[in-house]
N, C-alpha and C positions, 0 to 999 in steps of 0.2 A: 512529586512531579505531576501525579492526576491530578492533585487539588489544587495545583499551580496552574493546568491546563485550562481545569474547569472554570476557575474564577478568573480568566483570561477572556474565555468565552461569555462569561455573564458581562464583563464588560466591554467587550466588542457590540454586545446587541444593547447594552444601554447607552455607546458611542453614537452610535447608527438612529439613537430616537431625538438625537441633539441637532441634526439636521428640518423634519418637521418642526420642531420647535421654535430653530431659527426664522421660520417661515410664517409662524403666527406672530413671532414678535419684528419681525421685518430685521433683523440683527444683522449685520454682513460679518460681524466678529463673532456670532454664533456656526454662521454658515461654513466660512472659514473652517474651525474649530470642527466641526458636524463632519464635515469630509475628510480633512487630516485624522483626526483624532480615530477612524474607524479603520484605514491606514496602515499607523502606527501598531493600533492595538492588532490589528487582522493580522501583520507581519508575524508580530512578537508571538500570536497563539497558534503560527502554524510552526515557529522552529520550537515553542512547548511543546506542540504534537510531535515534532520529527524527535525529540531530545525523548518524550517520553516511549514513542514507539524504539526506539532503540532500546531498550530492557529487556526487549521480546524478543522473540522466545529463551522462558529461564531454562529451556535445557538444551545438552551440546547438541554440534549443529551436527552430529553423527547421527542422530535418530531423527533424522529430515531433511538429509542432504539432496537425496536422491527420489525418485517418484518413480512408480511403474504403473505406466497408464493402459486399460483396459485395448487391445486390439483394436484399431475402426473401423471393422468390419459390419460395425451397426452405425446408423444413421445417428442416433441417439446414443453417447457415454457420459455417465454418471460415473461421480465420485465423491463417496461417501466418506465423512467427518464425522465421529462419533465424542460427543462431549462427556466426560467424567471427573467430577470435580477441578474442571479447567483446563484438562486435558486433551485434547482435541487427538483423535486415534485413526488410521487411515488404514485398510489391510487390501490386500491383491498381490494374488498369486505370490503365498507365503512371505511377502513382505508389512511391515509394519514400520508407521509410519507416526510419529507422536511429535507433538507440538502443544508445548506449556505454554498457553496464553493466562493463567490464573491470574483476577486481578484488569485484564485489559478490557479496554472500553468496548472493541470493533473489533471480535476475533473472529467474525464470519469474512470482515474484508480483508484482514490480517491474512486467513487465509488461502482466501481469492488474491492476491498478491503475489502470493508464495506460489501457487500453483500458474500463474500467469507467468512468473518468472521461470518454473521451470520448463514451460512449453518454449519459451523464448532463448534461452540462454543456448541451443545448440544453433542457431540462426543466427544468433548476432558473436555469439564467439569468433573474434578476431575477422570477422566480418563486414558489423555495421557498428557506429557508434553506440556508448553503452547507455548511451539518452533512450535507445529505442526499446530498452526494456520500461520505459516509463512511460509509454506514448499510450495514448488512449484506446485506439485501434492499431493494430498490428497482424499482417496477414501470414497464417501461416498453410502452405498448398498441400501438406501432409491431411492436415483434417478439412479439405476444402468442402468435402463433401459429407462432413460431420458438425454436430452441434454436442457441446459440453458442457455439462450441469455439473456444478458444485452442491450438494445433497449435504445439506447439517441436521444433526440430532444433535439436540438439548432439550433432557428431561422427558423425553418423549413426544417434542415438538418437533416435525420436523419441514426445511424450507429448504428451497431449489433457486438456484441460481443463473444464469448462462453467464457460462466462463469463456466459453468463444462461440458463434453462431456460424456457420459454412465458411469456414476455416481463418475467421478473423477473428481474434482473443482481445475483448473489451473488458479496459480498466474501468472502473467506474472512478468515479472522482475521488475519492475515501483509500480506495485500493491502490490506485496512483499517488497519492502524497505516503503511502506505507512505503510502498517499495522505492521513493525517493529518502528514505530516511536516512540510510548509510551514506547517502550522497548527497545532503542540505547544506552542508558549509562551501562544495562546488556552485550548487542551485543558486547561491544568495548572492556571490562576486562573478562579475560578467568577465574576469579574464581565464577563472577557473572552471565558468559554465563553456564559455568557449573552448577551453583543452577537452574538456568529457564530450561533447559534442562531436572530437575530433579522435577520441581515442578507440580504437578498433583494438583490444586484448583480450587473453583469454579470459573468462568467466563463468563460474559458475557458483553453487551454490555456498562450499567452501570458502571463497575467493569472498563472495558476497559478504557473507555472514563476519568472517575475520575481518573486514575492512569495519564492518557495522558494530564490531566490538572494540577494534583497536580508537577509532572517529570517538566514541564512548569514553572509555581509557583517558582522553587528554585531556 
């Protein structure tokens, strides 16, 4: 499914160079072809991506269900992600927190997803539709007056993130097609995107991750 994904993406951007082309040769059947053709392919490689992020994570959703986030009694929380052989490890206040990305392309946004999702899911549980765990900006009043870093170590490298800034928790673009991935066959037909749009039920990480294994399964 990566090599499926990847070579998707090589020809998405050799689609995309068939439009100048059309333009030196004055073609209207290149030009055509130049904008369809980029389209097509751009669809097909984002349900690759949803199909292959759905793998993830290869271990049970029991050792990542749950998150225990640092008090906000600081202006600044950090949470740290430690990588070992593709193991992504997360600890506070005697919990531990592990996520198998071994193998994935994007496990920093992977797990900027996860941890967006679990800020969100007591706010939209049977609340707000469950689109608004995939919205870009999302405000939450609990940390209004906090800003939250994602902090990864791999190999002794380590990079920082903002996972919400004064209490609004931004998806970046990469992190928002992850955590759409249990839910891309709703995303793609507009009578199924209209019911998820509409449906307010309980949710959470559980509920998530079972939907995102059984959607897999078929």
């Amino acid at each position: 499914m990566k090599k499926m994904f990847l070579f998707s993406l090589l020809l998405l951007i050799s689609s995309i160079i068939t439009i100048p082309i059309s333009l030196v040769f004055d073609s209207e059947l290149l030009l055509v072809i130049g904008i369809l053709l980029p389209i097509i392919i751009g669809t097909f490689s984002m349900i690759l991506f949803w199909k292959y992020t759905m793998q993830y994570p290869k271990n049970e959703v029991e050792e990542f269900k749950n998150i225990s986030l640092p008090k906000n009694i600081e202006t600044n929380i950090v949470l740290t992600f430690v990588n070992q052989n593709g193991v992504w490890t997360y600890r506070h206040d005697n919990q531990e927190i592990k996520i198998n990305l071994k193998g994935y392309l994007f496990p920093t946004s992977f797990i900027k997803s996860y941890v967006i999702r679990q800020l969100r899911y007591h706010l939209v549980n049977k609340k707000l539709p469950i689109t608004d765990l995939f919205r870009r900006k999302f405000l939450i009043k609990k940390y209004v007056a906090n800003n939250i870093y994602l902090e990864t170590i791999n190999n002794k490298r380590t990079s920082r993130t903002v996972v919400v800034r004064q209490g609004v928790s931004l998806h970046t673009l990469l992190s928002q097609l992850i955590s759409q991935s249990s839910y891309y066959r709703d995303l793609l037909f507009m009578r199924s995107l209209v019911s998820l749009k509409r449906n307010k039920s309980f949710i959470d990480e559980v509920i998530y991750n079972n939907r995102r294994r059984t959607t897999k399964s078929k």
